[in-house]
C-alpha positions as CSV (number, residue, x, y, z in Angstrom):
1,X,11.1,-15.3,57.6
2,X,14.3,-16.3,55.8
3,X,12.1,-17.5,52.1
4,X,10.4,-14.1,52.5
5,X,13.3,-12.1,52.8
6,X,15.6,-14.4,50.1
7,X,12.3,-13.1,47.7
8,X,12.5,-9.8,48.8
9,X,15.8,-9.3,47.7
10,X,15.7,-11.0,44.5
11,X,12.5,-9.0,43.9
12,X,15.2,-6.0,44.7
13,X,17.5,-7.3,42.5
14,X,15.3,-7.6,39.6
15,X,14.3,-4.1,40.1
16,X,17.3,-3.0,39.5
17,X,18.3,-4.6,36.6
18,X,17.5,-2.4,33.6
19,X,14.6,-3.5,31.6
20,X,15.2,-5.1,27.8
21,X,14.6,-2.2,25.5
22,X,12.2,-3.2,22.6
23,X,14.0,-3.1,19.4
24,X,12.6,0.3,17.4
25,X,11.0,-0.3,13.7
26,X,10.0,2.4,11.9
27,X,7.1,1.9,9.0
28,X,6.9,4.6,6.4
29,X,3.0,4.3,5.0
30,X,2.5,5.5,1.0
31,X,-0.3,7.3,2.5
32,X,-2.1,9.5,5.1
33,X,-3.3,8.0,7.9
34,X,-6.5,5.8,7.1
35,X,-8.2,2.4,7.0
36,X,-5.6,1.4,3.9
37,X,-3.1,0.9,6.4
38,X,-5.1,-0.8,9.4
39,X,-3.6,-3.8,10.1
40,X,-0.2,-1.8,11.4
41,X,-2.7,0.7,13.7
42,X,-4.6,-2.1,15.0
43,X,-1.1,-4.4,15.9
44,X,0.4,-1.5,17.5
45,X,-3.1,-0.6,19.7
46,X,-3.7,-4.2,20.8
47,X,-0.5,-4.7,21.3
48,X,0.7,-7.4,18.9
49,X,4.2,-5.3,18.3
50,X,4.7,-4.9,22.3
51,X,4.2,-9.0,22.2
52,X,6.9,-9.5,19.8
53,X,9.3,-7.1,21.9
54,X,9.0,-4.3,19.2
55,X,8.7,-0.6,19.5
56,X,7.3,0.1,16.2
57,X,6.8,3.9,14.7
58,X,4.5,4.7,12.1
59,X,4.9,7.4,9.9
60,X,2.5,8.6,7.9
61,X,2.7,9.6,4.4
62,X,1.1,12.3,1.9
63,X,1.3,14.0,-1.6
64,X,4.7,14.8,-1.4
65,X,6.1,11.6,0.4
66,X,8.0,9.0,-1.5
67,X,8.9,6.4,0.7
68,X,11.9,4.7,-2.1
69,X,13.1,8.2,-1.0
70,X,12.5,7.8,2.5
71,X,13.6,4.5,2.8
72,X,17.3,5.5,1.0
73,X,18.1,8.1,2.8
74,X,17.8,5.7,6.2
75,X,14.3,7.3,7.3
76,X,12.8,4.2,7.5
77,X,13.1,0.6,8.4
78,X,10.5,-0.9,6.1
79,X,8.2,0.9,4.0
80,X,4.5,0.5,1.9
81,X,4.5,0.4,-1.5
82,X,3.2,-0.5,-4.3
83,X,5.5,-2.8,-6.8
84,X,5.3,-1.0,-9.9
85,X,6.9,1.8,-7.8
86,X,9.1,-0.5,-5.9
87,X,11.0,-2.8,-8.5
88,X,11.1,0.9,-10.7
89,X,13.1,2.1,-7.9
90,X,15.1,-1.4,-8.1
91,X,16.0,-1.0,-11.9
92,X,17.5,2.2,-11.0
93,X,19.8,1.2,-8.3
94,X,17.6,1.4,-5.1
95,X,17.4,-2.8,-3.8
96,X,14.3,-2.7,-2.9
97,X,12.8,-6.0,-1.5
98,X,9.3,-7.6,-1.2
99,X,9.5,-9.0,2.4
100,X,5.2,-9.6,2.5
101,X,2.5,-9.1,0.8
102,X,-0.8,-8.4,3.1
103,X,-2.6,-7.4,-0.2
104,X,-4.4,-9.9,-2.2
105,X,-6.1,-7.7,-4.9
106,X,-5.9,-4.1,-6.7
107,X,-8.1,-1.7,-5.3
108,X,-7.2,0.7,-8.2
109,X,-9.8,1.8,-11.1
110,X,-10.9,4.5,-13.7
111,X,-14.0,6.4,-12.8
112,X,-15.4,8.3,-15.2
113,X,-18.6,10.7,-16.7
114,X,-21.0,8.1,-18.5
115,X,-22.3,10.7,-20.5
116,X,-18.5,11.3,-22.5
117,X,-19.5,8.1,-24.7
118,X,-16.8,5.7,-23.1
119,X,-18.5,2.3,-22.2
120,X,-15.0,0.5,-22.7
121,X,-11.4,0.5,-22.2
122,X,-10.9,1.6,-26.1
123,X,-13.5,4.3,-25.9
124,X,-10.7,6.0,-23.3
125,X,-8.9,7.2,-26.5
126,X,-9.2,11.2,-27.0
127,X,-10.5,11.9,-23.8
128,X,-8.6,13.5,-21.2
129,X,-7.6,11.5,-18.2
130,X,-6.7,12.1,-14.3
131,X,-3.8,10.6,-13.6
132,X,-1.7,10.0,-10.5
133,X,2.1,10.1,-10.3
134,X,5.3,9.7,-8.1
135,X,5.5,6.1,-9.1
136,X,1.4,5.6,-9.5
137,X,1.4,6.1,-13.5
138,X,2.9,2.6,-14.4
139,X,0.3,0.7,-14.0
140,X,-1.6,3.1,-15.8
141,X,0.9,3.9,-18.8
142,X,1.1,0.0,-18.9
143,X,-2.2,-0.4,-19.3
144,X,-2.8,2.2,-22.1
145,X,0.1,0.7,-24.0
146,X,-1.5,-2.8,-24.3
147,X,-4.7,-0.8,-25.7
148,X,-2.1,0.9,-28.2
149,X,-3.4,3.8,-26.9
150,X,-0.8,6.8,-27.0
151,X,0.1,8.8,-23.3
152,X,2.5,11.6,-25.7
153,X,-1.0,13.7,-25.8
154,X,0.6,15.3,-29.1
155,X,-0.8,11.6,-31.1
156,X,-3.8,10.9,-33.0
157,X,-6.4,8.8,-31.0
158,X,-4.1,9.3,-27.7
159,X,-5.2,10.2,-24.3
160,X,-4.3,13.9,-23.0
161,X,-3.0,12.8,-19.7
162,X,-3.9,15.4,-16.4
163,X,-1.3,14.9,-14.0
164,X,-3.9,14.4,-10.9
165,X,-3.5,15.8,-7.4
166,X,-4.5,13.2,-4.5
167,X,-8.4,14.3,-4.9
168,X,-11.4,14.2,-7.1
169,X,-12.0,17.6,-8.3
170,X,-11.0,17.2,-11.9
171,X,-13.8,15.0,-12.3
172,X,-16.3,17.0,-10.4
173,X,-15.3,20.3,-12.4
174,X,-15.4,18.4,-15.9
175,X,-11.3,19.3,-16.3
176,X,-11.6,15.4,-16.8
177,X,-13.4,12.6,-18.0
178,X,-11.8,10.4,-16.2
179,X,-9.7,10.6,-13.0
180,X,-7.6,7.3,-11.1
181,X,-9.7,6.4,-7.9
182,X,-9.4,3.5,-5.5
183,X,-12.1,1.0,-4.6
184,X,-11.8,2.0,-1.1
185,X,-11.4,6.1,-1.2
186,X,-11.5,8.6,-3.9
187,X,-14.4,6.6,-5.6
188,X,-16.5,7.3,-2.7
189,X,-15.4,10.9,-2.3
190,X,-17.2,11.3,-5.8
191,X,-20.2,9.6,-4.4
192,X,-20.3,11.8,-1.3
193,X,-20.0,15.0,-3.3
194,X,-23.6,14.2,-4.9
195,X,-22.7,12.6,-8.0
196,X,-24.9,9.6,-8.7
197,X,-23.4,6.0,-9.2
198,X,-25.8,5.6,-12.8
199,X,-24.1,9.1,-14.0
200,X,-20.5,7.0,-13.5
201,X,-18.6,3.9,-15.0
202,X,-15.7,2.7,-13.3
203,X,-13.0,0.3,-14.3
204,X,-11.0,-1.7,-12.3
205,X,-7.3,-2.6,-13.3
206,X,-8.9,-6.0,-11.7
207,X,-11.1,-6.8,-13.8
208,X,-8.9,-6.2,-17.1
209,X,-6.0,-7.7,-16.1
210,X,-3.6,-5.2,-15.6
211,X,-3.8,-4.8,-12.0
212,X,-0.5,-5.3,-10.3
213,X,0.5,-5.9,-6.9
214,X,-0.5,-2.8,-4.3
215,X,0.5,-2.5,-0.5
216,X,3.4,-4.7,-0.3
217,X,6.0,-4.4,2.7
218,X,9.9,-4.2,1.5
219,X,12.8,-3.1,2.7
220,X,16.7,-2.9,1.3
221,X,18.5,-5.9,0.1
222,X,21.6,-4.7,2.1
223,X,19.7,-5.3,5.0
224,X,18.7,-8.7,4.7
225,X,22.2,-10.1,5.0
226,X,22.3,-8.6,9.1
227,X,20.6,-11.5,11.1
228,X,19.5,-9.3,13.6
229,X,17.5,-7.0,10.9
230,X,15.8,-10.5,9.7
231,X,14.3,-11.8,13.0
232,X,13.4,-8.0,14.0
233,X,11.4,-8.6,10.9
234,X,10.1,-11.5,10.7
235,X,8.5,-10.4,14.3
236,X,8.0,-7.4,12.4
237,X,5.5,-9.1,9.6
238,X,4.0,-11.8,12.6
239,X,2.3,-9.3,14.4
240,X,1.6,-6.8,10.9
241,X,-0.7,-9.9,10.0
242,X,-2.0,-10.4,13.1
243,X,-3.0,-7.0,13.3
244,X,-4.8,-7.4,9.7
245,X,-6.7,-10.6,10.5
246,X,-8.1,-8.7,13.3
247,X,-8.6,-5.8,11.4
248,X,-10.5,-8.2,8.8
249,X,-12.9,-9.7,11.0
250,X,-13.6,-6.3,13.1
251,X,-13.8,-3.7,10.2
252,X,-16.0,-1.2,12.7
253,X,-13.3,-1.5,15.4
254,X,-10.4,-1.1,13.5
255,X,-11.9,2.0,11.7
256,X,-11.7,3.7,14.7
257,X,-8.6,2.7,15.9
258,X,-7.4,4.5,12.9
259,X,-9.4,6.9,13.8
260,X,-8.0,7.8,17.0
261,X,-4.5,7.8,15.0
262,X,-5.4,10.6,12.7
263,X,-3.8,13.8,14.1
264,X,-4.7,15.5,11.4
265,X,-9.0,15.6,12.5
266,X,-9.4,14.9,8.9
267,X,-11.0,11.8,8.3
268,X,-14.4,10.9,9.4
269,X,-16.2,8.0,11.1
270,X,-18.4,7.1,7.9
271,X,-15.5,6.9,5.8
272,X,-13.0,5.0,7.6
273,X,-15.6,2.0,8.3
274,X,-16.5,2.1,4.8
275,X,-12.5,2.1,3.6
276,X,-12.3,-0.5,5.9
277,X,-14.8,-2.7,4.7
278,X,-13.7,-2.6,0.8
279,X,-9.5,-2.8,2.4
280,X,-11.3,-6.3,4.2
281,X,-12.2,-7.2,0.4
282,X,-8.3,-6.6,-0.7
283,X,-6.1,-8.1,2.4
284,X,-8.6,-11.1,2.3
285,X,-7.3,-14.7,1.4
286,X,-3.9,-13.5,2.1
287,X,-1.4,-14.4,5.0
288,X,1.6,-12.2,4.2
289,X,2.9,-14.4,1.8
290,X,3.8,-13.4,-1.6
291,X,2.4,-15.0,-4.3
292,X,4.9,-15.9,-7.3
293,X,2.1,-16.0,-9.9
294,X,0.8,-12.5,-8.6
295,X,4.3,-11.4,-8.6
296,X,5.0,-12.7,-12.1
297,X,1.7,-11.0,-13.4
298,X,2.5,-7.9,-12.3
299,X,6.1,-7.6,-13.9
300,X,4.5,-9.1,-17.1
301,X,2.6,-6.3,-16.9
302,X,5.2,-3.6,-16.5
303,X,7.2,-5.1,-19.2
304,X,4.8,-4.5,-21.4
305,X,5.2,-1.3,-22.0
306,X,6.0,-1.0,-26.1
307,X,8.6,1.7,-26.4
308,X,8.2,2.9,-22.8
309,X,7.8,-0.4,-20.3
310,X,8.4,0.9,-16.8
311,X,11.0,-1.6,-16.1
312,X,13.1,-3.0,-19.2
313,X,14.4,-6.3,-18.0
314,X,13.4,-9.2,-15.6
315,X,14.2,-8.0,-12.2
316,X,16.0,-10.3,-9.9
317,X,16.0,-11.2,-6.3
318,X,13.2,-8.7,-6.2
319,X,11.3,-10.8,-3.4
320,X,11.6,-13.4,-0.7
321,X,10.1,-15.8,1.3
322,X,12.7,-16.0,4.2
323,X,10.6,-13.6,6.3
324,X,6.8,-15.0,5.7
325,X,8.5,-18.4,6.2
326,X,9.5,-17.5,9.6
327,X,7.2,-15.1,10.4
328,X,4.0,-17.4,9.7
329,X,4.5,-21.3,10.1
């Protein structure tokens, strides 16, 4: 009688002691909810954050979200983005830093109307192109520099350049002949509006090598120097790549996990398992860890930019290992 009530009372005890509040992350995405993003959906359904004693927030993004912007103005612990954007933002004064990098590849391309005569990069001169913005042009205005090809629209053998809203209807009402698309979304929105894959030709930044680095995870310098900020982090990243190795090897299940996410109603079943599959292609071969060679690629590339590079020296202490390190051995 005495052990039972000795347990009782510690049982009473425990009870009321208050319970250790998770520590609170919020993610800011560079896009609307959707299979891009899976691995942070899937982490926080299965629970992979809870398991690392993390109460993690997702925010979604759209058109007119930048998340340098939300991130400096203290909106957000850690944000997506992509590093063209991200070390842009660093050359102006914003410290942003590369803490993972679940991305592998580019998933961004040209598409355009086979019938306009282009069959290659060079053809892309006098033609008007779709192009996205709010730090989505420098690959893009990288790439056309390398070609010698002029973005002014005002020079001879240049490229009129349509500043493109986050959908395909330039290319569907001929207002260009090419528009940006990714492997994974606006590519397929072209399909699913009737257009034929002969009628189209696509190029991926891939294949010409001047994709650079999409879908990293960063946050600010400043805050890599608080201890508590790093291990909340390095949990942070554990259970992001858990969530994306599961999302990998379930595609089906992870679309609609995202899915049930969407509180907007508009995404659809079909195209969230088909992002998914071609996001499986891109976070593939990759634990979270940056790679240098990737990383020196990709600022090759922006400094390459002629008269207009998107970032105009080597940037330093742009990335690190410290979290992955932790986070993944």
């Amino acid at each position: 009688m005495k052990k039972i009530l000795t347990a009782a009372a510690m049982a009473l005890s425990m009870a009321a002691l208050p319970a250790w509040a998770a520590d609170p992350v919020k993610l800011q995405l560079k896009w609307v909810t959707q299979a891009q993003f899976a691995g942070y959906y899937v982490a926080a359904d299965k629970g992979f954050y809870e398991e690392e004693g993390l109460d993690v927030t997702i925010l979604p993004g759209g058109p007119d979200i930048a998340p340098e912007q939300v991130i400096a103005g203290g909106g957000a612990d850690v944000i997506v983005d992509w590093m063209p954007a991200a070390l842009a933002a660093r050359e102006r004064g914003l410290a942003l830093v590369n803490i993972a990098q679940p991305f592998k590849r580019s998933g961004m391309m040209l598409t355009c109307w086979k019938d306009t005569g282009i069959s290659k990069p060079e053809d892309l001169a006098n033609h008007t192109l779709g192009v996205w913005f709010f730090g989505n042009e420098y690959p893009f205005l990288s790439w056309m520099s390398q070609l010698g090809i002029s973005t002014d629209g005002k020079s001879e053998n240049g490229v009129e350049v349509l500043k493109q809203g986050f959908n395909v209807d330039p290319l569907l009402q001929r207002q260009a002949d090419c528009i940006s698309t990714m492997t994974y979304n606006e590519y397929w929105q072209v399909i699913d509006a009737g257009v034929s894959p002969d009628d189209l030709i696509t190029f991926k930044y891939e294949d010409y090598g001047v994709a650079t680095l999409e879908d990293g995870l960063y946050v600010l310098e400043e805050n890599l120097e608080d201890p508590a900020f790093v291990d909340k982090m390095v949990r942070f990243v554990r259970a992001s790549m858990k969530g994306w190795k599961w999302a990998e090897e379930n595609p089906d299940e992870a679309a609609m996990i995202v899915l049930d996410n969407d509180q907007t109603g508009a995404q659809t079943e079909k195209h969230q398992k088909r992002m998914m599959g071609e996001i499986a292609k891109l976070t593939s071969g990759s634990d979270g860890t940056l790679d240098p060679a990737d990383y020196e690629r990709t600022v090759r590339i922006l400094l390459a930019g002629g008269s207009d590079p998107v970032i105009t020296k080597e940037p330093q202490g742009a990335w690190t290992h410290a979290i992955t390190d932790k986070a993944l051995k």
